[in-house]
KOLMI-290413 format. One record per atom (N, C-alpha, C): residue in three letters; atom name; residue number from 1; x, y, z. Coordinates in Angstrom, 1 decimal. Atoms other than C-alpha are relative to their C-alpha. Layout:
+---------+-------+-----+--------+--------+--------+
! residuo ! atomo ! num !   east !  north !     up !
+---------+-------+-----+--------+--------+--------+
!     ALA !    CA ! NUM !      X !      Y !      Z !
...
+---------+-------+-----+--------+--------+--------+
***
This chain:
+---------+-------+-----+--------+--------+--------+
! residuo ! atomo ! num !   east !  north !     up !
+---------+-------+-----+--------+--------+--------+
!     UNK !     N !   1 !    0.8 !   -1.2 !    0.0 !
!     UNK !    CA !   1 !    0.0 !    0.0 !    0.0 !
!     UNK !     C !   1 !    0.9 !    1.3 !    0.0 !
!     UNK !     N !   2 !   -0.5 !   -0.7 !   -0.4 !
!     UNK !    CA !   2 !    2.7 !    2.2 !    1.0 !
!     UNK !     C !   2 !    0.7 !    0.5 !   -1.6 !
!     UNK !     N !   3 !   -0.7 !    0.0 !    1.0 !
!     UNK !    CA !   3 !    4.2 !    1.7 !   -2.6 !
!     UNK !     C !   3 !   -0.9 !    0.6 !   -0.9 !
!     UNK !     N !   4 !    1.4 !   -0.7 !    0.9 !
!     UNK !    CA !   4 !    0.7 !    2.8 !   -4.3 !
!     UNK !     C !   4 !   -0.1 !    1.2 !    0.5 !
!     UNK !     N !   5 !    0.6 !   -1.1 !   -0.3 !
!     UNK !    CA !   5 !    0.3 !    5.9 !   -2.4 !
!     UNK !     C !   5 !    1.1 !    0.7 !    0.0 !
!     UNK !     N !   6 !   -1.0 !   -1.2 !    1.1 !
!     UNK !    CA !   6 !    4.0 !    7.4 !   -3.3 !
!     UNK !     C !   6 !   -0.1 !   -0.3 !   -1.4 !
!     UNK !     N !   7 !   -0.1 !   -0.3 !    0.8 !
!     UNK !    CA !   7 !    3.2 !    6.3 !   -6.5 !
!     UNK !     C !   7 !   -0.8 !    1.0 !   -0.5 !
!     UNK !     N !   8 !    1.1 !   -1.0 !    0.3 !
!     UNK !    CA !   8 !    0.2 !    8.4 !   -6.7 !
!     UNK !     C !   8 !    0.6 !    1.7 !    0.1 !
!     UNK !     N !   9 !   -0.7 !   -1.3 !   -0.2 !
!     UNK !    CA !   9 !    2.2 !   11.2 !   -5.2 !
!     UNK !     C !   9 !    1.2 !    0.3 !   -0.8 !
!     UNK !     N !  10 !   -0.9 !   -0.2 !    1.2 !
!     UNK !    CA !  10 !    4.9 !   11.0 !   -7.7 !
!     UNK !     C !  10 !   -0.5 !    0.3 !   -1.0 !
!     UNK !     N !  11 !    0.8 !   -0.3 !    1.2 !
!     UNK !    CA !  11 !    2.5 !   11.0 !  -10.1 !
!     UNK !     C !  11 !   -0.7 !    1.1 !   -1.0 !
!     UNK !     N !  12 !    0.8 !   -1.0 !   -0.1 !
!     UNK !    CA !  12 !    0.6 !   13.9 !   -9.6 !
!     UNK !     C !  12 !    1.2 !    1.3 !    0.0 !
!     UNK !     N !  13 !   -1.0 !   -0.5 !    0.6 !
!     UNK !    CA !  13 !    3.9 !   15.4 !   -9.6 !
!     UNK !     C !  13 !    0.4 !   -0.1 !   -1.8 !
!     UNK !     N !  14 !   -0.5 !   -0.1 !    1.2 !
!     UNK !    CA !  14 !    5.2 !   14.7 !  -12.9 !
!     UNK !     C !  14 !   -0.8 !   -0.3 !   -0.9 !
!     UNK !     N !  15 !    1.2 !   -0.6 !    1.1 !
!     UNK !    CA !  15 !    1.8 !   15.1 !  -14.5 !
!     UNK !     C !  15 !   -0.1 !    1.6 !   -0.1 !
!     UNK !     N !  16 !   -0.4 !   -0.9 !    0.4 !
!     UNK !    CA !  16 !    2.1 !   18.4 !  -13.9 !
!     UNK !     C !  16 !    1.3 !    0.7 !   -0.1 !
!     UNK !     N !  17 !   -1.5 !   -0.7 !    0.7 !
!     UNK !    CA !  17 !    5.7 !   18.9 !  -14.8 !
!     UNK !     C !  17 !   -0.1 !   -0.4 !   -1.4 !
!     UNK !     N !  18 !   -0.4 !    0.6 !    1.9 !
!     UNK !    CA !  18 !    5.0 !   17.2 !  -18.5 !
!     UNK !     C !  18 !   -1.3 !    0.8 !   -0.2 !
!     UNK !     N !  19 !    0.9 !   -0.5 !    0.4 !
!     UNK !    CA !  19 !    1.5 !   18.7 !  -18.5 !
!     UNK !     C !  19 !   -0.8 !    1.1 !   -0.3 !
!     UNK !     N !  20 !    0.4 !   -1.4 !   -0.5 !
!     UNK !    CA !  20 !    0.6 !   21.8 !  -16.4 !
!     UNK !     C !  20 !    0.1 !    1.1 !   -1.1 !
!     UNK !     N !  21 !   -1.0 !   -1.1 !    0.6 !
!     UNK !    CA !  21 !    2.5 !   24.0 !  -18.8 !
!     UNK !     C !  21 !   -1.6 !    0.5 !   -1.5 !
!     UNK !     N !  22 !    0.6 !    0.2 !    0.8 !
!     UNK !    CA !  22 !   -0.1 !   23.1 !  -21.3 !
!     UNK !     C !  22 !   -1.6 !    1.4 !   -0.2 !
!     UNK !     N !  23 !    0.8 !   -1.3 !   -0.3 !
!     UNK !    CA !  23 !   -2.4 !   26.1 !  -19.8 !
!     UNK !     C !  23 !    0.5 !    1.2 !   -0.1 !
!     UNK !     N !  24 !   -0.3 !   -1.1 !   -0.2 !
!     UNK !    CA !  24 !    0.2 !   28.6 !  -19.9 !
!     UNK !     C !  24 !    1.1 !    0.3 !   -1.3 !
!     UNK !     N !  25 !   -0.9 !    0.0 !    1.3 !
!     UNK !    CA !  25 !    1.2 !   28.9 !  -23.8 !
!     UNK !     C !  25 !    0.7 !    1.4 !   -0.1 !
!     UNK !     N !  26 !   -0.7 !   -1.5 !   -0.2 !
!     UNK !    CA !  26 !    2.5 !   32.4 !  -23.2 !
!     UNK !     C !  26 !    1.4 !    0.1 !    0.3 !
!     UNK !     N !  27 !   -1.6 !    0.1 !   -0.5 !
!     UNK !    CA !  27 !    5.6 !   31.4 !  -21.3 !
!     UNK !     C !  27 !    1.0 !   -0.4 !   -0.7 !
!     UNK !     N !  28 !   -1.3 !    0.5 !    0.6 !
!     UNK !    CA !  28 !    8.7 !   30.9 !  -22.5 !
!     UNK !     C !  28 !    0.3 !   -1.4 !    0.0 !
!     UNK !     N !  29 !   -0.2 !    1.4 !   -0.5 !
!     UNK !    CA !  29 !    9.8 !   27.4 !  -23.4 !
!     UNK !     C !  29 !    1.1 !    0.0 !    0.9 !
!     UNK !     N !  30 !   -1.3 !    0.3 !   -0.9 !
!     UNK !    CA !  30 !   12.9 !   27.4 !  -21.6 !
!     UNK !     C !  30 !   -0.2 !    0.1 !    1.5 !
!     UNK !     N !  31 !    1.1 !    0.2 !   -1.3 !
!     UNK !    CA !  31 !   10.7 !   28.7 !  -18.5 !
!     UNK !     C !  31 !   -0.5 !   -1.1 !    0.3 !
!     UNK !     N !  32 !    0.2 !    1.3 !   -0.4 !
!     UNK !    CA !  32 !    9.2 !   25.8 !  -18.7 !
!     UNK !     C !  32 !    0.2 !   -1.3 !   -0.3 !
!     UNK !     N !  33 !   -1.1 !    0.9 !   -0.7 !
!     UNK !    CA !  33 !   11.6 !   23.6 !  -18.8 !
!     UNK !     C !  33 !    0.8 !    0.1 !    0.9 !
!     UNK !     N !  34 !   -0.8 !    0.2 !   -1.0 !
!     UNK !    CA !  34 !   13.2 !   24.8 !  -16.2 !
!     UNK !     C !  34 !   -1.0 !   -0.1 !    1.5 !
!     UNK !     N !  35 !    1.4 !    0.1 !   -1.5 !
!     UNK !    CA !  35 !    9.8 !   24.8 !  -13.9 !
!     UNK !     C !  35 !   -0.1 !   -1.5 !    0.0 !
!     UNK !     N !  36 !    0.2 !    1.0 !   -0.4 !
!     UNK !    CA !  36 !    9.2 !   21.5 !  -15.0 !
!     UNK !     C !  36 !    1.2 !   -1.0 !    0.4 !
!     UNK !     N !  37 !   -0.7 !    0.6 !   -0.1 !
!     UNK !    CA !  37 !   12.3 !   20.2 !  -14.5 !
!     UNK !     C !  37 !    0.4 !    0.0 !    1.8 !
!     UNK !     N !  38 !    0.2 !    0.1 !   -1.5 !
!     UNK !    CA !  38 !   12.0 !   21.6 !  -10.7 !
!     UNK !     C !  38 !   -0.9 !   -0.8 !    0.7 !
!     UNK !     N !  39 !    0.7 !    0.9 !   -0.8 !
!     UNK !    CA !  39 !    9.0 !   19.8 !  -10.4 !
!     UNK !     C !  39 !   -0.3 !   -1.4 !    0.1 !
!     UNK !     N !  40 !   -0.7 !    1.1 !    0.4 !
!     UNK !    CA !  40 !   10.1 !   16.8 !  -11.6 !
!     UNK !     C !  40 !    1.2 !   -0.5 !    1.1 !
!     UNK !     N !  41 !   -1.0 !    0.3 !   -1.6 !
!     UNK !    CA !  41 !   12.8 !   16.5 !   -8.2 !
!     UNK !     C !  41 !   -0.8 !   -0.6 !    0.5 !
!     UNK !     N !  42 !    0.5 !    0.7 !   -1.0 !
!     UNK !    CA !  42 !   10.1 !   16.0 !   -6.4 !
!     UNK !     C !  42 !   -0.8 !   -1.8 !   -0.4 !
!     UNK !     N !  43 !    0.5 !    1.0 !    0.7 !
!     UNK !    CA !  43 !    8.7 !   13.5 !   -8.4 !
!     UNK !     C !  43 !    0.7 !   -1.4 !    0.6 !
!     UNK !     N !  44 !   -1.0 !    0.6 !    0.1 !
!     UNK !    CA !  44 !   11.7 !   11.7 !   -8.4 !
!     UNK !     C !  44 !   -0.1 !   -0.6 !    2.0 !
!     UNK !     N !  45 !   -0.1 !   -0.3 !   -1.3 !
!     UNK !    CA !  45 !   11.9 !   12.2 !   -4.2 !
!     UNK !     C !  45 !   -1.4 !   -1.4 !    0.1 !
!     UNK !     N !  46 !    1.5 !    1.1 !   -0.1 !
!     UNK !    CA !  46 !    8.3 !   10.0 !   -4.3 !
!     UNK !     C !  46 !    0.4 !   -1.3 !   -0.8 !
!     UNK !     N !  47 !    0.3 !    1.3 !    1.1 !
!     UNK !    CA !  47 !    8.9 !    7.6 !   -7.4 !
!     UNK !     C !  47 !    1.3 !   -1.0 !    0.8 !
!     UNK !     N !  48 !   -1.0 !    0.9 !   -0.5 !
!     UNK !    CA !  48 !   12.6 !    6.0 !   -6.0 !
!     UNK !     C !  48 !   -0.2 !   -0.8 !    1.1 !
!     UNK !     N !  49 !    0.4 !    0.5 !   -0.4 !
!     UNK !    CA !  49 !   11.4 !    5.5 !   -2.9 !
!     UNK !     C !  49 !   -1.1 !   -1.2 !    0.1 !
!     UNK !     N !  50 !    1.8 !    0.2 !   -0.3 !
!     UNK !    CA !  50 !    7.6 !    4.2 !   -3.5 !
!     UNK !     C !  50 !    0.9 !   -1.9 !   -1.3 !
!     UNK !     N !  51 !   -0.2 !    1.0 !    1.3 !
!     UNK !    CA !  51 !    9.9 !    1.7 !   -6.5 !
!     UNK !     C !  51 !    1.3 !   -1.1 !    1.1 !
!     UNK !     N !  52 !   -0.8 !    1.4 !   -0.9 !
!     UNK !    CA !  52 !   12.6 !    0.2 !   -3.5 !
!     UNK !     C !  52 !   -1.1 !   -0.2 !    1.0 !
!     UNK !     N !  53 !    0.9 !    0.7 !   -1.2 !
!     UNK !    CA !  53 !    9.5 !   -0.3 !   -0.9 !
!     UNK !     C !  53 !   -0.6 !   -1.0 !   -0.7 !
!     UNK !     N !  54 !    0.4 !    1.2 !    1.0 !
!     UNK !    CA !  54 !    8.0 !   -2.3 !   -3.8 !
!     UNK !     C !  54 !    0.5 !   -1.3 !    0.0 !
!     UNK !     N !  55 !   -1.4 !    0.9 !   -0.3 !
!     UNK !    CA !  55 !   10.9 !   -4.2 !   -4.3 !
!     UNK !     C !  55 !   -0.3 !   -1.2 !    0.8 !
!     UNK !     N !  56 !   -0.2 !    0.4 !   -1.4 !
!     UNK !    CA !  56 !   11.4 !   -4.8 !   -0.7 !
!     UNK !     C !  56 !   -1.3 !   -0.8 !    0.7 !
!     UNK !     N !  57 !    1.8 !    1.2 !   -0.2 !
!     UNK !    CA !  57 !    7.3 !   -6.4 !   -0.4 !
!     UNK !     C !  57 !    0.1 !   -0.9 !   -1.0 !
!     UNK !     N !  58 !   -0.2 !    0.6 !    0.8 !
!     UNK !    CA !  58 !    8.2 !   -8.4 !   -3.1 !
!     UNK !     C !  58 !   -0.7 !    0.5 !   -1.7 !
!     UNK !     N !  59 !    0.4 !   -0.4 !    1.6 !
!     UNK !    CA !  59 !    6.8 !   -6.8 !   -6.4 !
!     UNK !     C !  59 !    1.7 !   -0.4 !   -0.9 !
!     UNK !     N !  60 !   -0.9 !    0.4 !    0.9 !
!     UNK !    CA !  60 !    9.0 !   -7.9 !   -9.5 !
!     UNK !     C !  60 !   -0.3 !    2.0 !   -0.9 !
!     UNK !     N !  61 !    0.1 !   -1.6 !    1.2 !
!     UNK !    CA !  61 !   10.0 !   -4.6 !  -12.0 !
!     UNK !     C !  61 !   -0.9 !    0.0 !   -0.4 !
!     UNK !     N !  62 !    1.3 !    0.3 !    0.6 !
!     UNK !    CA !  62 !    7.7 !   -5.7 !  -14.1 !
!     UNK !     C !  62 !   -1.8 !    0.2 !    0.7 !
!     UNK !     N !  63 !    1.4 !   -0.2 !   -0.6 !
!     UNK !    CA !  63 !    4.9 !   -5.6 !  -12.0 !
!     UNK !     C !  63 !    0.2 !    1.7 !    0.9 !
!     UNK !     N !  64 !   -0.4 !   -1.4 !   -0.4 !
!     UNK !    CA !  64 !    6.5 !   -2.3 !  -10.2 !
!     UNK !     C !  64 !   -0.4 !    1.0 !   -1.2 !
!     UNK !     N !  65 !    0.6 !   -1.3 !    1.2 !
!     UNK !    CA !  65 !    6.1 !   -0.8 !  -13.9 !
!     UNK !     C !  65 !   -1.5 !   -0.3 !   -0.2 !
!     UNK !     N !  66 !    1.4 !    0.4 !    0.2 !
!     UNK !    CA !  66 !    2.5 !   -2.5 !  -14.5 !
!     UNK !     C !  66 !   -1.1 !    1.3 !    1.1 !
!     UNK !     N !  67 !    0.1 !   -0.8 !   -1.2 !
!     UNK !    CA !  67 !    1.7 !   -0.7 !  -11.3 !
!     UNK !     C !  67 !    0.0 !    1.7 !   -0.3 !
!     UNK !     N !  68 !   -0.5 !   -1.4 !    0.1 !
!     UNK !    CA !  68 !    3.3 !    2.7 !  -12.0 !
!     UNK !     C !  68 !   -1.3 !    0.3 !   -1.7 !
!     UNK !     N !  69 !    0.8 !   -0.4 !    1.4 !
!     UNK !    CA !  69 !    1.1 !    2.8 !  -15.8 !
!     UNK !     C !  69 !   -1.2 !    0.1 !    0.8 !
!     UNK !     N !  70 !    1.6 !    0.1 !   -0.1 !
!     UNK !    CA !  70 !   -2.7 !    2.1 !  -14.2 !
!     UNK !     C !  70 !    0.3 !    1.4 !    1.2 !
!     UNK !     N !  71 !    0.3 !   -1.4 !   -0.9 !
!     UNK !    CA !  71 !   -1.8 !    5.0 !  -11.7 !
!     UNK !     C !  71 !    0.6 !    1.2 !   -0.4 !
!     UNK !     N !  72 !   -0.3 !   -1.5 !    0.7 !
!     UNK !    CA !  72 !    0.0 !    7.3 !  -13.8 !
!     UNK !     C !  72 !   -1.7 !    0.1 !   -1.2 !
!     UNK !     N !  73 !    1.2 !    0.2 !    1.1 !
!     UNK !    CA !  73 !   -3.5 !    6.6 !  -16.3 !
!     UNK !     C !  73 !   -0.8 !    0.8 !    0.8 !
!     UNK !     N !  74 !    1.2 !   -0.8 !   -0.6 !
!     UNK !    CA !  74 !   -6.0 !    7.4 !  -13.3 !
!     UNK !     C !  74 !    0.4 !    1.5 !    0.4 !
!     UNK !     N !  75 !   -0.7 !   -1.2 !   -0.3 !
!     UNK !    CA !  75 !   -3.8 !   10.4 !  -12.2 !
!     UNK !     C !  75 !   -0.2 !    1.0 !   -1.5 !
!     UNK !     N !  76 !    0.3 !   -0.9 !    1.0 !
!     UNK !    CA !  76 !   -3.7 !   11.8 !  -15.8 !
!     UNK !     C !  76 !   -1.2 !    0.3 !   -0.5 !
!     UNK !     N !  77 !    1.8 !    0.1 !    0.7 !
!     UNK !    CA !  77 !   -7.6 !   11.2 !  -16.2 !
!     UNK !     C !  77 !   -0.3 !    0.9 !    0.6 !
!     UNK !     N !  78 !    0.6 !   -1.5 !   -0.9 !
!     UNK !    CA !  78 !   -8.2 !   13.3 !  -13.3 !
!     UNK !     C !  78 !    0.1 !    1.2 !   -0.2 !
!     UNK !     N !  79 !   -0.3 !   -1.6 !    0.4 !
!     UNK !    CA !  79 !   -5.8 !   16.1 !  -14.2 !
!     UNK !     C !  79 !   -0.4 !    0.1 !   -1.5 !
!     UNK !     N !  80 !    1.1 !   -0.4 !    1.6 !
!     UNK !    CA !  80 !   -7.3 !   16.2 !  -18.0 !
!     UNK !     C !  80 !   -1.0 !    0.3 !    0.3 !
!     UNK !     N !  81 !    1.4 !   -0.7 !   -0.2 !
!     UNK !    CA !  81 !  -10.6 !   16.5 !  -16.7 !
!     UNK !     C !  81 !   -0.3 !    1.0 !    0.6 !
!     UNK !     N !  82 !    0.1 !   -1.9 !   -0.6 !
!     UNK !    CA !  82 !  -10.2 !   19.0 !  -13.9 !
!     UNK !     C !  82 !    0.8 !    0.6 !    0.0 !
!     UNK !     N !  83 !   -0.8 !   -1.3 !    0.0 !
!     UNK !    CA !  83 !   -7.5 !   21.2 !  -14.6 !
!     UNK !     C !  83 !    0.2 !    0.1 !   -1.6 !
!     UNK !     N !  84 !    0.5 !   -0.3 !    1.3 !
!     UNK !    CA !  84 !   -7.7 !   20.7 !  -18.5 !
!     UNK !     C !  84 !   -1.0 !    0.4 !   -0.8 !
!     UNK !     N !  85 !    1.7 !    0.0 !    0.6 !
!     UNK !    CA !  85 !  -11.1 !   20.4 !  -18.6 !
!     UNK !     C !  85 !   -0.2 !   -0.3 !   -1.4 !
!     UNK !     N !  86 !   -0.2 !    1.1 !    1.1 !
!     UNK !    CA !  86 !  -10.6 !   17.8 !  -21.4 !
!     UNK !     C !  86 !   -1.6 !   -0.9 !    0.3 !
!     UNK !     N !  87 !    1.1 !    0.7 !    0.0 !
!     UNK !    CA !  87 !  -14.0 !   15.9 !  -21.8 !
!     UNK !     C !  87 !    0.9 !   -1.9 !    0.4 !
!     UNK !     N !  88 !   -0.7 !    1.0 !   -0.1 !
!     UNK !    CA !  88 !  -13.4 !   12.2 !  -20.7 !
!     UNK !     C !  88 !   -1.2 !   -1.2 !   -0.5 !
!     UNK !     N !  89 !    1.0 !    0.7 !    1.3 !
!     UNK !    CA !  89 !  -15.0 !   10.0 !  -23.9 !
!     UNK !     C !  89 !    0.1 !   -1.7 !    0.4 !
!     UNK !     N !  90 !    0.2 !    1.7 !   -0.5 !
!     UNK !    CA !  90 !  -16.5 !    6.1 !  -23.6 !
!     UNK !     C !  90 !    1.4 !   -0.3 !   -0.4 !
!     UNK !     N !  91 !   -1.1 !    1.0 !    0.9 !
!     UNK !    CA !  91 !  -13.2 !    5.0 !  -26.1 !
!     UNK !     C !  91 !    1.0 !   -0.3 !    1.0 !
!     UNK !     N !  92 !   -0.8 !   -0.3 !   -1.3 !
!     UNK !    CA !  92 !  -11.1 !    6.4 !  -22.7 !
!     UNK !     C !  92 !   -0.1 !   -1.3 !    0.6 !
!     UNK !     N !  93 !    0.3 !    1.1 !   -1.0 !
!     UNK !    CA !  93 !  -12.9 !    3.8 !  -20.6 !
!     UNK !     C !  93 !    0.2 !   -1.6 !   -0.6 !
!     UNK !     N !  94 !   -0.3 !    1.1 !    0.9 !
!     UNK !    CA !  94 !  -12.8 !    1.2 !  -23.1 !
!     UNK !     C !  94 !    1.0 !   -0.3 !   -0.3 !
!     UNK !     N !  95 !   -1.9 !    0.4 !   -0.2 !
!     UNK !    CA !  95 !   -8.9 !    1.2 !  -23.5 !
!     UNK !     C !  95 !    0.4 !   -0.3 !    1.6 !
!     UNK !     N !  96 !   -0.8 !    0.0 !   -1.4 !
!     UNK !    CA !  96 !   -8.4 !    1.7 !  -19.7 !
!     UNK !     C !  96 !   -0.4 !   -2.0 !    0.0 !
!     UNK !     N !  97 !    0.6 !    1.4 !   -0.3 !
!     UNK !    CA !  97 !  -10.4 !   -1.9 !  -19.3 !
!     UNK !     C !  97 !    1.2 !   -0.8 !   -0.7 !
!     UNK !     N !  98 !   -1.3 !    0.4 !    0.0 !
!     UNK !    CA !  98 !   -7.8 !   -3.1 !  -21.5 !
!     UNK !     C !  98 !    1.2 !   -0.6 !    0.7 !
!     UNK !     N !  99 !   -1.8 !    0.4 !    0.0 !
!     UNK !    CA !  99 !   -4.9 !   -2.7 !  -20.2 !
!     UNK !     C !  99 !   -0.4 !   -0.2 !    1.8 !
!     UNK !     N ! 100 !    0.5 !    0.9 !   -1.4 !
!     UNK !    CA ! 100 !   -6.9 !   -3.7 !  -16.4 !
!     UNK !     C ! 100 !    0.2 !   -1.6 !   -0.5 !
!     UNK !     N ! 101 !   -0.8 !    1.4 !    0.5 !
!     UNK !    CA ! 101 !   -6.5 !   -7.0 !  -18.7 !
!     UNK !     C ! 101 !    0.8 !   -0.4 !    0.3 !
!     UNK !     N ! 102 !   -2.0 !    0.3 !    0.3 !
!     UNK !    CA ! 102 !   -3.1 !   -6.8 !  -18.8 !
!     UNK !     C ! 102 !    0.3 !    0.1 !    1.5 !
!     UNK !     N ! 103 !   -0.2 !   -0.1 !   -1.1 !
!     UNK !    CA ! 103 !   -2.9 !   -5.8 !  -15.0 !
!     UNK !     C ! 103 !    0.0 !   -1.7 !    0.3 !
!     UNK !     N ! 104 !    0.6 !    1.5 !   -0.7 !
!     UNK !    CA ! 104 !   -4.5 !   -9.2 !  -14.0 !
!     UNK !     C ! 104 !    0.7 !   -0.5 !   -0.5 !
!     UNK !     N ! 105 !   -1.1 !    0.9 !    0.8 !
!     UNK !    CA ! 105 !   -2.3 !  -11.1 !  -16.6 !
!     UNK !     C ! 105 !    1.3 !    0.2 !    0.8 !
!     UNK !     N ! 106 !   -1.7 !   -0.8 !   -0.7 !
!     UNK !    CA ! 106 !    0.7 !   -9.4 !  -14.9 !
!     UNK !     C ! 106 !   -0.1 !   -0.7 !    1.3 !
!     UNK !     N ! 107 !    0.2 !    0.4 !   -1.5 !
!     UNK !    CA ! 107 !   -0.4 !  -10.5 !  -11.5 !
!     UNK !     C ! 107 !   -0.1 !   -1.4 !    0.3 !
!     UNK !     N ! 108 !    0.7 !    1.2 !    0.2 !
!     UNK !    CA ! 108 !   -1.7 !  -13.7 !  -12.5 !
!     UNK !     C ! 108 !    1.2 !   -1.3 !    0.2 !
!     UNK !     N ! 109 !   -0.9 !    0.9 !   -0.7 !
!     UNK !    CA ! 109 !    0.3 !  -16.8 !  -10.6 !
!     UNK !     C ! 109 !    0.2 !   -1.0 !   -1.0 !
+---------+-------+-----+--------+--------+--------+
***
């Protein structure tokens, strides 16, 4: 659990360090690469940790990255919809199911 809830907080981090920017076309790019690349530290600060506690409860890489995709997915669903205010279409939900396939396959003994 402990490895799910820094991934989420990593997440939410470096959604808006690749995405945020995407509201503020005015800025310089070089500005924003150097904002995102600040906020991206922290990211970092969450993801290393949240990927050796994994580890250490036994998750395999593979399943550490499996992991890291279905919550960087629900993390970027959220921020598309409320801070992009991106509509969120059936085709969305119908891919995510997908690759919940693929979760289960991944997990699967």
């Amino acid at each position: 659990m402990r490895t799910v809830i820094l991934l989420f907080i990593s997440n939410t981090f470096m959604t808006f360090a690749w995405y945020g920017h995407l509201k503020y076309q005015n800025v310089a790019m070089w500005k924003v690469i150097l904002i995102s690349w600040g906020i991206a530290f922290f990211e970092y600060c969450f993801m290393v940790p949240a990927n050796r506690f994994g580890e250490q409860a036994g998750f395999s890489g593979f399943q550490l990255k499996t992991i890291q995709e279905v919550v960087t997915l629900t993390v970027f669903s959220l921020f598309a919809i409320f801070y992009l205010k991106e509509p969120f279409r059936w085709n969305y939900l119908v891919s995510f199911a997908f690759i919940m396939g693929a979760v289960y396959f991944m997990f699967k003994k």
